[in-house]
C-alpha positions as CSV (number, residue, x, y, z in Angstrom):
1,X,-5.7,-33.0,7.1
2,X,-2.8,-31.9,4.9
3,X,-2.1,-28.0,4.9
4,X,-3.1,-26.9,1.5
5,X,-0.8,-23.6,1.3
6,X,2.3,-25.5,2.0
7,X,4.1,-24.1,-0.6
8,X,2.9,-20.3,0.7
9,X,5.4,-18.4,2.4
10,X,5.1,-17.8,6.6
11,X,3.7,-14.0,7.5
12,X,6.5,-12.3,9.2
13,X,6.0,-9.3,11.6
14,X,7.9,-7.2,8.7
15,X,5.2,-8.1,6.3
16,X,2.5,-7.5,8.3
17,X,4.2,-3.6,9.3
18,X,5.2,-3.1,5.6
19,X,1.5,-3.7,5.1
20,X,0.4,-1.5,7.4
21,X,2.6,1.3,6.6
22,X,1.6,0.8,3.3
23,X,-1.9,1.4,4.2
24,X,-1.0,4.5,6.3
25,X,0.9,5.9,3.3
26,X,-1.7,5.7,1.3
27,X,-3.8,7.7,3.8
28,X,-1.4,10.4,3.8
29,X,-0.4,10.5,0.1
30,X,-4.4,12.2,-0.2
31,X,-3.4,15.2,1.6
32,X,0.3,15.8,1.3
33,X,3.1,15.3,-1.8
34,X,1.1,12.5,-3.4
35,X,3.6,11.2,-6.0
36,X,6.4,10.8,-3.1
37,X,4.1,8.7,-0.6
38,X,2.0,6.9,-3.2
39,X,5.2,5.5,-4.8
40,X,6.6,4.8,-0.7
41,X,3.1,3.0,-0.4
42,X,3.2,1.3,-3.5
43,X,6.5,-0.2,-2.8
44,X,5.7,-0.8,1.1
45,X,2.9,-2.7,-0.4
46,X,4.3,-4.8,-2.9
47,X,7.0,-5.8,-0.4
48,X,4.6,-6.9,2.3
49,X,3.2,-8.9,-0.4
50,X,6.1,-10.6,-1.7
51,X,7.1,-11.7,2.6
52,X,4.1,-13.2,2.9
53,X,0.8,-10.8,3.5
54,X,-0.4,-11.6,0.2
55,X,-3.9,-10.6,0.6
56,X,-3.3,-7.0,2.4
57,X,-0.1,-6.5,0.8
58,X,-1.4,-6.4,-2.8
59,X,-4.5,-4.2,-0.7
60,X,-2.1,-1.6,0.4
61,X,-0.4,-1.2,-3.3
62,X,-3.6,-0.3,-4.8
63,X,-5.0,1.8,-2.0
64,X,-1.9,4.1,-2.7
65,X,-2.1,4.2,-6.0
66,X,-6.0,5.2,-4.8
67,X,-4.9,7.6,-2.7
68,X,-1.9,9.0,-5.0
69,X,-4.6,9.6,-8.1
70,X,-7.6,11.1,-5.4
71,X,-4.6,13.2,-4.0
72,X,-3.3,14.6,-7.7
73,X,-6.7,15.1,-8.3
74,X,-7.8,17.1,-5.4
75,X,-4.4,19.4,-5.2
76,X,-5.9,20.4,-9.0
77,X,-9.3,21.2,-8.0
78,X,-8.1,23.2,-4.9
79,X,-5.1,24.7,-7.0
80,X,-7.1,25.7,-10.2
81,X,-10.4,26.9,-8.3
């Protein structure tokens, strides 16, 4: 049976931890400096994406820019109440 993603790149181990620290700074850009680790997710995420976690990479981009608009949006509500 002929592979049909041979043109898809291998997952490497740095993917797969850019992906997860991706995830995790997404996680943390909720409760603490959310511009500085959303963008550090966003990035992580992208370039877990582009070495070959294309699913989770692409994941862990939008979960921080998740958690980087849920974290502006909470520091308001905390700081103007």
């Amino acid at each position: 049976m002929a592979d049909m993603h041979s043109t898809a790149r291998p997952r490497s181990n740095a993917a797969r931890i850019c992906t997860i620290l991706g995830f995790v700074f997404a996680v943390v850009a909720v409760f603490l400096a959310p511009v500085i680790f959303g963008v550090i997710g966003v990035i992580l995420g992208i370039v877990g994406a582009v070495l070959g976690d294309k699913p989770l990479g692409w994941y862990a981009a939008a979960a921080s820019v998740a958690g980087t608009i849920l974290g502006i949006v909470l520091a308001a509500i905390i700081l103007n109440a």
